[in-house]
ZAMI-521600 format. One record per residue (C-alpha): x, y, z; residue in one letter. Coordinates in steps of 0.25 Angstrom, whole numbers, plus 5000, padded with zeros to 4 digits. Layout:
XYZa
...
***
This chain:
488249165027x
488349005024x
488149015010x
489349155009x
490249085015x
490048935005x
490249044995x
491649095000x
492148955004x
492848914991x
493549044993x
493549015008x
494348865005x
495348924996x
495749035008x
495648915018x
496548815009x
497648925007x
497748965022x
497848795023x
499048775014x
499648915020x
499648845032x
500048705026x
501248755019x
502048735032x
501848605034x
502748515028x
502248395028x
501248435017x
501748405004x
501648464991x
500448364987x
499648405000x
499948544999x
499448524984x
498148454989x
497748535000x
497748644991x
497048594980x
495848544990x
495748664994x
495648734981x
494748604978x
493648644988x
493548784984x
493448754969x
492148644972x
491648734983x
491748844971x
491048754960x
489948694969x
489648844971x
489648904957x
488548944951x
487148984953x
487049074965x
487049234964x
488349324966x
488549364981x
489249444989x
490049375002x
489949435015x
489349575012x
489149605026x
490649595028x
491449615015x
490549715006x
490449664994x
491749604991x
491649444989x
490749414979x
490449274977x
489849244961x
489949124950x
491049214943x
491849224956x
491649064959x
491949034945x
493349094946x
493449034960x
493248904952x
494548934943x
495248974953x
495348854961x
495248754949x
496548844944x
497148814958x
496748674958x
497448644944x
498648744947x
498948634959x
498548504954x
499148524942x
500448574948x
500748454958x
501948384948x
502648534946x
502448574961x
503148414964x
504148454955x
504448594963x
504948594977x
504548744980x
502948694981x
502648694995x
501248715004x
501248905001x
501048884986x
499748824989x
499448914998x
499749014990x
498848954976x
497748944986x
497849084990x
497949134976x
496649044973x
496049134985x
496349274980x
495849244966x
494549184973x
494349314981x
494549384966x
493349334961x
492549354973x
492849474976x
491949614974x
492649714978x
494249784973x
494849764989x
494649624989x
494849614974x
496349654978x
496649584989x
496049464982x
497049494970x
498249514979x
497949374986x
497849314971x
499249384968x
499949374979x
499949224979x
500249214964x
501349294967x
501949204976x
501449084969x
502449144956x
503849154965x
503449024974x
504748964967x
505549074975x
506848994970x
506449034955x
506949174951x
505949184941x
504749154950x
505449254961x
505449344948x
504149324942x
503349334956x
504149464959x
503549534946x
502249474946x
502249544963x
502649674958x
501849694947x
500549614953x
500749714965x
500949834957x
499449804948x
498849754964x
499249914967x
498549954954x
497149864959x
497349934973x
497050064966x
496050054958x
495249994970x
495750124977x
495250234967x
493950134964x
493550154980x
493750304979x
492850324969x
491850204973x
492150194988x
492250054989x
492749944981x
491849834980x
491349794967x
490049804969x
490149954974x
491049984963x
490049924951x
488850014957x
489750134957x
490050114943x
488750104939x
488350224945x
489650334945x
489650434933x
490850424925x
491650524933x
491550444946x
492050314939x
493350374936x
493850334948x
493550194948x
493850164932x
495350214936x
495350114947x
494849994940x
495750024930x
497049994940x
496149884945x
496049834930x
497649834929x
497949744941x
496849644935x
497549674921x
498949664926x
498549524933x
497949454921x
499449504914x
498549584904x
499449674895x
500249764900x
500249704912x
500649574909x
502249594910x
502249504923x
501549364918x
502549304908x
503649304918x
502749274932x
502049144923x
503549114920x
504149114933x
502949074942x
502848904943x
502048834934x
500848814944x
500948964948x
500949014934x
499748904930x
499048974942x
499149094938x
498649064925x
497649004928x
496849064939x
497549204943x
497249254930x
495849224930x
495749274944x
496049424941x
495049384931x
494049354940x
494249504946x
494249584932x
492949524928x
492149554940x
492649704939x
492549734925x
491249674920x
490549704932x
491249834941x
491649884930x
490749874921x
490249994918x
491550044915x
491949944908x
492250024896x
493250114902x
494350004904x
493849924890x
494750004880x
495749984890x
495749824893x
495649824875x
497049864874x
497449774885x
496949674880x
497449704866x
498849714874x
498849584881x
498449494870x
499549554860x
500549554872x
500049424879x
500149374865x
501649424864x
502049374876x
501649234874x
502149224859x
503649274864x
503849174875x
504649034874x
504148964888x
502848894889x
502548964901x
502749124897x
501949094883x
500749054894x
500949174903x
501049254889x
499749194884x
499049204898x
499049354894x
498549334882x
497249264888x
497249384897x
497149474885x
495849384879x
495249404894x
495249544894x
494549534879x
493549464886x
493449574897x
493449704887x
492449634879x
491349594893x
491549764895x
491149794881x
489749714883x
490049554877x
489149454885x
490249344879x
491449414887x
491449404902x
491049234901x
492049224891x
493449294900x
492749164911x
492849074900x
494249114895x
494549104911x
494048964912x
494748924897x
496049004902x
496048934914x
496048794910x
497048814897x
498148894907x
498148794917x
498248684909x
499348744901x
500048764914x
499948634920x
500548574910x
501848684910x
501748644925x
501648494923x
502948504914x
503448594921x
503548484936x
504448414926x
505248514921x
506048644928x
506248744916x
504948844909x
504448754897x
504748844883x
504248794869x
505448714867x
505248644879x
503748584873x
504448534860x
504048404859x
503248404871x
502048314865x
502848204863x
503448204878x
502148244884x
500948214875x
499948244884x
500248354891x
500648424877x
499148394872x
498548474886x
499648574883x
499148594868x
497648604873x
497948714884x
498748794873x
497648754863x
496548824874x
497448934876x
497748984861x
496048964860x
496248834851x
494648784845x
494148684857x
494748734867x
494248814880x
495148944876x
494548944862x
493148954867x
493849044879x
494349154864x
493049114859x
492349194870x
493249294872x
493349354858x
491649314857x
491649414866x
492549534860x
491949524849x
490449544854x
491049654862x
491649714849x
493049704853x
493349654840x
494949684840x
495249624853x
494349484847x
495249484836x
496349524844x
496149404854x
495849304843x
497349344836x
497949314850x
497249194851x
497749164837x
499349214841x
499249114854x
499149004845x
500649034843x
501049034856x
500248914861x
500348824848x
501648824849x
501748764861x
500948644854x
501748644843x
503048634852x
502248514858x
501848444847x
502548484835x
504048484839x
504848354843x
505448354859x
506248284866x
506148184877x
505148054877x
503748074878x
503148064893x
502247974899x
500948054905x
500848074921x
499448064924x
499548144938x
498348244942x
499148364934x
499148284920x
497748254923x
497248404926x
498048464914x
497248364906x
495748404911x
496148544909x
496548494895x
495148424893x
494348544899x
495048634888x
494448554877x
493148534883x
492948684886x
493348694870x
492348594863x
491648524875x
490248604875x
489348464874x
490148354872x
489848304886x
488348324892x
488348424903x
489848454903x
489948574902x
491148634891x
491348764885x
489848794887x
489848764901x
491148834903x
490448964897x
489148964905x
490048964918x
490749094913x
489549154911x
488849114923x
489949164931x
490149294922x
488549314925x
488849314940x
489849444938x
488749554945x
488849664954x
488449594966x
487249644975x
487849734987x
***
C-alpha cells in the first residue's frame, strides 16, 4: 500500500498543486511572480519525485483491488511524466517577461497548466479506454481554455472556439470506438482487450478493429495528422505564445504517450489492418504539413505548419514498429525527446520577443535581427537548425533513427519520402536564418538581459548540440547515446501487465 501510493505521488502533487492555485486565484494579494512560483514548486516536486523513481522496478498495476486494471505505473509512463512537467516548468519560467508584459495573467492560468500537466499524466498511466478519455478530455479541456484566455482577443475567442468544436467532435469519435470495442470484448481495459485479441478468430475482431479505428482518428486528429490538421495553424496563431509553446511541447507528445501503448501492444496483433491506412496518412501529412509551412509569412504559422510535418515523421516511425523494425518504437521516444527540446526553444524565443513587442513576428520582421540581437538569433539558428535535422544536432540523429527504421522495416518510399521533407524544410527554416543573418535591419543592436528565460533558452541551446555530437566528450555524461538507452529502456517496459 506505502510503496502504491509513493508511486502515484508525483501524479498525486500535480492534482494537489492545481486545486492550490484554483483556490489561490482569488486572493489578491498574490502577485503574478508568486502565482508563477508556487506553480512551478509544485510542478518541481513532482518532476524530482518522478526522476528519483525511474528506472529499475517492474511494471504494475495500482490499486487492483479497486480500480481493475486501469493505472499502470512503468518507465515508459514515468518517462513521459518526466517531459510533462519539465515542458511545464520551461513553458513558466521561460514565460515570466511576456506574462509581466500581459495584464490578463492572473492565478486560473496556473491552475489551468497544472490541470492540463494532470490529464496528460493520467494518459500515460492509464490501462484502460474509460479513463483513457476522461484523461484526454481533462488534457483538452484545459488547453482549450488556455487557447481563448486572452478573452479580449478576437482571434483567441476564434481559435479556441474551433479548436472546441472540432476537439469535441473527434472526443465523440474516441467515445465510440470504446463503445463497439466493449460490445464485442465486454470490457475496456487494455489488458482484457490484448488477451481477447490474441485469442478471437478473425470474425470476432471485427468489432473491435472498427472501434479502434474511431479511437485511431481522435488520436490522429489531436497530433493535426493530415486531414485532420485543418485546426492547428490558426489555434497556434491565435493561442498566446506560452499556450502555443505548451501545446507544442508536451500536448502533442502526450497523445503520444496513448497511441504507443495501444498500438504496439493492444493492438498488436492486428497491427496490419490499420498499416496501409496510417501509410497514406502519413504520405499525406508530410506533403500537406510541408505545404502549409512553405506558404506561411509569420514565424509562428511556418512552426505550427512544420509541427505537422514532425507528426508526419512520427507516424513513419509508428507504421514502421507495426511491420516488425526493433529500431522504431525507441526511435518515435527519441524524436519525442529531440522534438521537445528544438519546440520549446524555438518558442521561447518567439515568446521572449514577443514580451517586447504586441504584433505576430513575419520574416520581415527577423531582417536584420542578428545584429540587434546577436544572441538570441545564434539559439534561434540552432533550434531551426535541430528542427530542419541539420548534422550535430539532436533532430539529425532524431531523422537518423526514424528513416533507420523505415528502411529495416522495408518502407523504402516513406524513407525517401521523409528524407525529401526533411530536405524541403530546410527552405522554410533557413530562411529564417538567412532573414537573420544575411539581410540588413533596422535599429541598434541590444545589450543582452541575462534573467532566468535568456538563461533557460540558452541550456535548451547547449543540450541540442550536445545530444548531436556529445556521446564521449565528457566522462559519464551521458549524450546522444544516453539519450537512446533511456528510450529504450522505457520502450522495453511497454508489456501487457499481469492481471
Amino acid at each position: 500500500m506505502m510503496q502504491m501510493l509513493l508511486q502515484a505521488l508525483p501524479l498525486a502533487v500535480i492534482f494537489a498543486g492545481a486545486f492550490v492555485m484554483m483556490l489561490l486565484s482569488r486572493t489578491r494579494t498574490f502577485g503574478l511572480g508568486r502565482f508563477n512560483l508556487v506553480a512551478v514548486a509544485f510542478l518541481a516536486v513532482s518532476f524530482l519525485l518522478g526522476l528519483l523513481q525511474y528506472g529499475g522496478s517492474a511494471p504494475r498495476l495500482l490499486w487492483q483491488g479497486t480500480f481493475g486494471p486501469a493505472f499502470i505505473v512503468d518507465d515508459f509512463a514515468r518517462l513521459f511524466d518526466l517531459m510533462f512537467t519539465a515542458g511545464a516548468m520551461l513553458t513558466l519560467l521561460i514565460n515570466t517577461d511576456y506574462f509581466r508584459s500581459r495584464r490578463y495573467y492572473n492565478g486560473e492560468y496556473f491552475a489551468l497548466i497544472l490541470f492540463s500537466v494532470f490529464g496528460m499524466m493520467m494518459l500515460a498511466h492509464t490501462n484502460e479506454l474509460v479513463s483513457a478519455f476522461i484523461a484526454l478530455e481533462t488534457a483538452s479541456l484545459s488547453i482549450y481554455a488556455l487557447v481563448g484566455y486572452h478573452k479580449n482577443n478576437l482571434i483567441s475567442s476564434e481559435a479556441m472556439m474551433k479548436y472546441l468544436v472540432l476537439g469535441s467532435m473527434t472526443g465523440v469519435f474516441f467515445m465510440l470506438g470504446t463503445a463497439l470495442i466493449y460490445g464485442a470484448v465486454g470490457a475496456t481495459d487494455l489488458t482484457a482487450i490484448a488477451a481477447f485479441m490474441q485469442h478471437a478468430g478473425e470474425g470476432e475482431q471485427t468489432m473491435v478493429i472498427v472501434g479502434g479505428t474511431f479511437i485511431i482518428v481522435t488520436i490522429l486528429f489531436k497530433i493535426g495528422a493530415v486531414p485532420f490538421h485543418s485546426w492547428v495553424v490558426d489555434v497556434y496563431h491565435g493561442a498566446p505564445y506560452p499556450v502555443t509553446m505548451f501545446m507544442a511541447s508536451t500536448f502533442k507528445i502526450a497523445v503520444f504517450a496513448i497511441a504507443l501503448r495501444l498500438y504496439l501492444v493492444d493492438f498488436a496483433t492486428v497491427q496490419t489492418v490499420w498499416t496501409p491506412v496510417l501509410q497514406a496518412v502519413t504520405v499525406l501529412t508530410l506533403l500537406g504539413g510541408s505545404w502549409l509551412a512553405i506558404s506561411q509569412q509569420t514565424v509562428k504559422r511556418m512552426l505550427a505548419g512544420s509541427s505537422i510535418v514532425h507528426s508526419g515523421y512520427l507516424l513513419i516511425a509508428l507504421t514502421s514498429a507495426g511491420m516488425g523494425s526493433q529500431v522504431a518504437a525507441p526511435a518515435i521516444m527519441f524524436y519525442l525527446i529531440a522534438y521537445f527540446l528544438s519546440a520549446v526553444g524555438a518558442f521561447g524565443v518567439l515568446s521572449s520577443i514577443a514580451s517586447q513587442s504586441r504584433r505576430q513576428m513575419t520574416y520581415e520582421d527577423f531582417k536584420g535581427f542578428a545584429d540587434r540581437h546577436p544572441y538570441l538569433a545564434l539559439t534561434m539558428a540552432v533550434f531551426m537548425l535541430s528542427l530542419s535535422g541539420f548534422p550535430s544536432t539532436i533532430g539529425f540523429l532524431g531523422k537518423f533513427y526514424i528513416f533507420s527504421g523505415a528502411i529495416e522495416s522495408g518502407q523504402l518510399l516513406l524513407a525517401g519520402l521523409g528524407i525529401l521533407t526533411a530536405f524541403i524544410s530546410v527552405y522554410y527554416y533557413f530562411r529564417l536564418i538567412a532573414m537573420m543573418y544575411f539581410y540588413p535591419g533596422e535599429g541598434e543592436a541590444q545589450k543582452l538581459r541575462v534573467n532566468l528565460s535568456s538563461t533557460l533558452i540558452a541550456v535548451m541551446a547547449v543540450l541540442i548540440i550536445w545530444g548531436g555530437i556529445g556521446t564521449s566528450l565528457i566522462p559519464f555524461v551521458p549524450g546522444a547515446d544516453g539519450i537512446i538507452d533511456v528510450a529504450q529502456q522505457a520502450v522495453a517496459a511497454l508489456a501487457v501487465p499481469t492481471p
